[in-house]
N, C-alpha and C positions, 0 to 999 in steps of 0.2 A: 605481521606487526609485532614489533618484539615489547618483553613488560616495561623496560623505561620510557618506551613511546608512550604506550598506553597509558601510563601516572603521570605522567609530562603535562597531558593536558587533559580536558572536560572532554565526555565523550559527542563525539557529534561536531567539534571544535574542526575547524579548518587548520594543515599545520602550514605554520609560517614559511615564508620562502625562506631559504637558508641567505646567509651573511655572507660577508668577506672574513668576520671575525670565525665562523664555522667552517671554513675553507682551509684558515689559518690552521684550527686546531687540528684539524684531520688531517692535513698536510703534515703538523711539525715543524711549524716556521713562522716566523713574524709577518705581521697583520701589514707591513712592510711589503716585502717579498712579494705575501702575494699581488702588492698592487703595480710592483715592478715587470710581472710575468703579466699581467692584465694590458699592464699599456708598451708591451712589446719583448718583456725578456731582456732587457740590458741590464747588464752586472750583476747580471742572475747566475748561477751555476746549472749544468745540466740538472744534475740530482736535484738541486730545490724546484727547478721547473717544471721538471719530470712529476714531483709529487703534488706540487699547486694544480697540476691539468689533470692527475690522478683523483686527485680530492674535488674539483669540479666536476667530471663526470660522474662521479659518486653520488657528490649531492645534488647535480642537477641545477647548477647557481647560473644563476642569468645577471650580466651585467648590467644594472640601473644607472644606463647614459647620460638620464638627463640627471643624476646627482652627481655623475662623476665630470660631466663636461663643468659645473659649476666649480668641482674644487680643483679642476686642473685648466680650469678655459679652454678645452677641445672642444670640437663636436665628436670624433670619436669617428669617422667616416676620412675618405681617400675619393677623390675624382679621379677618374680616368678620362681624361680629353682630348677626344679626336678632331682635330684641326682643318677635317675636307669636309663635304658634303654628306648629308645621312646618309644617300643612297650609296655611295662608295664602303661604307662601312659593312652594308649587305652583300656586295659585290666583291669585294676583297677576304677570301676566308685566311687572309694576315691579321687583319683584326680580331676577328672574332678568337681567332685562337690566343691572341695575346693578350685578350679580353677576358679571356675563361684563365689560362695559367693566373695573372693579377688578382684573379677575382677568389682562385685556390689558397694563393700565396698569402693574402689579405685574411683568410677568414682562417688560418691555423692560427690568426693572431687575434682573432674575433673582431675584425674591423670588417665592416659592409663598404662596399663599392659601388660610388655613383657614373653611372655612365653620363657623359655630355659630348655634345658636337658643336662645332661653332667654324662652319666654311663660309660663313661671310660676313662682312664687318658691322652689322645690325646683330647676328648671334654672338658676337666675339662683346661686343658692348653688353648683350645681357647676360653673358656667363661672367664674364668679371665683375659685373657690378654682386653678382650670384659670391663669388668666391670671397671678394673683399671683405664680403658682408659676415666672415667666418664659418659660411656651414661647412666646411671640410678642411682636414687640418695639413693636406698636400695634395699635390696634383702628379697624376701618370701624365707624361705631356707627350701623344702618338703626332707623327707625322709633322714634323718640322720641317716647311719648306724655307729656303733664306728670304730674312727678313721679315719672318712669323711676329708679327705685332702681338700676341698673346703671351711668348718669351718675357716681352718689357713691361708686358702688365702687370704678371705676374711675379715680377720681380721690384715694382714697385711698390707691389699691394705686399711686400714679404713675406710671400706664401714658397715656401719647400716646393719642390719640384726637381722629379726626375724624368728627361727624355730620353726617348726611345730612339736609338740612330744619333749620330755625330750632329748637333747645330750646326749649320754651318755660320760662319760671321759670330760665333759664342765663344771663340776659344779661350778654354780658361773659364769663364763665368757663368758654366753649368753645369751641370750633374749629367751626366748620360750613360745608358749602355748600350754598347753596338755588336753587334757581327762584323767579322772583319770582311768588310765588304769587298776589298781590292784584293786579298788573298783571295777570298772564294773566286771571285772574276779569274784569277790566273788561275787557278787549278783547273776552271771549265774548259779556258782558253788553251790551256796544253794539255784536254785530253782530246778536245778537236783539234788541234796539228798533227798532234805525236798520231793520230790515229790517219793521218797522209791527208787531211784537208787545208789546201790550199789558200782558196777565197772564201775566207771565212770573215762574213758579213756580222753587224749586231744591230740591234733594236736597244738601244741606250733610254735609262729612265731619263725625266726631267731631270735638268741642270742645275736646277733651284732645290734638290734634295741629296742629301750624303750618301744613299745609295744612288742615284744616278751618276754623281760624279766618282762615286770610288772606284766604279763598278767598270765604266769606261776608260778608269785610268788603265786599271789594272790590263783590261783588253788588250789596250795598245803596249804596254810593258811587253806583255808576252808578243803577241806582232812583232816589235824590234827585236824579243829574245830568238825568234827562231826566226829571223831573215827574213820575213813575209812583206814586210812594210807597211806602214801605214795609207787608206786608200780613202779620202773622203766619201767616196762613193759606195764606200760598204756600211754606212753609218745614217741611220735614221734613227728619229725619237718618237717614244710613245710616253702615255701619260700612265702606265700601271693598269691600265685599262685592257679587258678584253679587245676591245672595238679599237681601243689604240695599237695594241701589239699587231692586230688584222690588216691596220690601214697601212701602219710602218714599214710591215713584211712586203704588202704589195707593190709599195713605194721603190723597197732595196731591190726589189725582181727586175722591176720597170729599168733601173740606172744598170743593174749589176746581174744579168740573167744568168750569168756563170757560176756563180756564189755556189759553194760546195759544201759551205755549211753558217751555223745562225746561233750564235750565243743571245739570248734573249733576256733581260736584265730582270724580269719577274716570270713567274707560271702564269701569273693569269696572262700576259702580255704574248707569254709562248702557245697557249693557246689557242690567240688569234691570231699567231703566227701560221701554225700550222694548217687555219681553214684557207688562207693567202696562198700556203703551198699546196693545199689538195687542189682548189680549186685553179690554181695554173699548170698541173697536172704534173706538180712534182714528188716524188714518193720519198717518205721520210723512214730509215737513215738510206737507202740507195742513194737519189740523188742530191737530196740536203739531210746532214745531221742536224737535230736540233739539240741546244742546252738549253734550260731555263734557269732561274735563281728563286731559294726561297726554301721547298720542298713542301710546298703548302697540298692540301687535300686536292687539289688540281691539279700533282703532277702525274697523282693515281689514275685518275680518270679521263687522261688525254689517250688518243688514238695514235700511234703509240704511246704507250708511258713513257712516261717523261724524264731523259738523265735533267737533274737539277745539281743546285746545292743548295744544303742543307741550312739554312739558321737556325741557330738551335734556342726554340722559342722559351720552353719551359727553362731555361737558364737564363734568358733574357728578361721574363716575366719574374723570374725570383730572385734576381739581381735589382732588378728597376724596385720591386716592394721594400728590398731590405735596406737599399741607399736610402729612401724617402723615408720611411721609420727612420732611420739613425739621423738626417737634418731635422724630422720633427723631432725629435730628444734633443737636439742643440749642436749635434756631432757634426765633422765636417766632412761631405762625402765624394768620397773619388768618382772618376768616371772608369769603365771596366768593357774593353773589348775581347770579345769572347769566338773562338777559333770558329768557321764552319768547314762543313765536310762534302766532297763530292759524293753523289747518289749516280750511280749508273745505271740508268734502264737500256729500253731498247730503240732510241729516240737518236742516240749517240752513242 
């Protein structure tokens, strides 16, 4: 304890929690500033914010929300809303990761992240009535399938919000970032040709999602690009699900026993693609190569590893924070599709 602590106060005295006006002085910058770099860092300078987050860690200052939501009418929190069922959200390690990067992304800016689920239209009524009612001052909005009634509520109730994945039926009147989902599909789709497969079969996501339909467009581009032609009978749908990608696989074998190889529109879906091929006694890549999409922790732990592609989450997850910060300051925010990459294992 140094001597001006100790004359500062009575001994035995608790010391006060530091200020925003004590953040300022130690910083070097107006009592301003620092409330600029507090509620997000806009029209801040590196160096002033650099020194406002130096001088917080210094003194240890904790932001007092409930007096700050009063001068600014925040709560000071972010929703992340997942729009299926809870149990999907355990089942899918696409959420959870997208759930952990947001939840990073959020708290360099010292905002907390409320998780919500709302897969049927009794949860959809009590989370909006939840949001309208102001506790949070945007929404991460996961899994838009078309015609998500949550989009219109949420836009009536004028709450900020950025989706994850293209709307479908939104264009123009929302905020999104995506993976480019129909490049990824063709890069998979022509490393299964170029590598001499023929009947090359897919497990297509739902149609009522942006990657389900990007993802089969793409498919079939490349199909036409190298001569192979389009074949209804190589195409079944799964719902993103283990047990769906399992049923779909068995489906495509039953119509199309020749299939030489299997672009599968999720990991978890290629998964249960590949217990469809073990168990009809087909050896992966010998007799079927598999691709999947995603690159999620599934594709490490598939028998063989899994060629995928890649989305690339932690860009996703820090795109989707920084668009929502800048509608909640007033700003108007683009939507941002972000490149993915082929993963080659030993699957394909």
């Amino acid at each position: 304890m140094t001597e001006p602590e100790t004359q500062g106060r009575s001994a035995g005295k608790p010391r006060r929690p530091p200020t925003i006006h004590d953040v300022a002085a130690v910083a070097g910058v107006s009592r301003g500033t620092v409330s600029r770099v507090l509620q997000g860092g806009h029209n801040v300078s590196p160096a002033s914010r650099e020194a406002v987050e130096a001088a917080i860690d210094e003194l240890g200052y904790v932001v007092n929300r409930a007096a700050r939501s009063l001068v600014t009418q925040r709560s000071g929190s972010v929703a992340f809303l997942l729009t299926e069922p809870q149990e999907r959200f355990f089942e899918d390690p696409n959420f959870t990761t997208l759930l952990r990067g947001c939840t990073q992304a959020l708290a360099a800016h010292d905002i907390p992240l409320l998780l919500m689920t709302a897969g049927d239209e009794a949860e959809r009524r009590r989370v909006t009535r939840y949001l309208a009612a102001g506790h949070v001052d945007g929404v991460l909005l996961v899994s838009s399938h078309r015609g998500n009634p949550m989009i219109e509520h949420l836009r009536e109730a004028g709450i900020p919000m950025v989706c994850c994945g293209k709307p479908l039926g939104q264009r123009g009147r929302v905020s999104y970032v995506a993976a480019d989902d129909r490049e990824g599909a063709k890069d998979m789709v022509r490393h299964l040709a170029g590598s001499g497969r023929t009947r090359i079969a897919t497990v297509a996501g739902p149609q009522d999602t942006p990657g389900g339909v990007e993802r089969l467009l793409g498919y079939r581009e490349v199909l036409d690009e190298y001569g192979i032609g389009y074949d209804e009978r190589l195409v079944a749908y799964g719902d993103y699900s283990r047990a769906g990608g399992e049923a779909a696989a068995a489906e495509l074998l039953a119509a199309a026993p020749d299939l030489d190889a299997l672009f599968v529109a999720s990991d978890l879906m290629a998964d249960g693609a590949l217990t469809a091929l073990d168990r009809a006694g087909r050896s992966v890549p010998g007799d079927v190569a598999v691709g999947g999409f995603d690159d999620s922790p599934t594709a490490l732990t598939t028998r063989p590893p899994l060629t995928t592609v890649r989305q690339p989450w932690d860009r996703i997850s820090n795109e989707m924070v920084r668009l929502l910060l800048a509608q909640i300051a007033g700003e108007t925010a683009p939507t941002v599709i972000l490149p993915t990459e082929l993963v080659v294992r030993d699957s394909a």
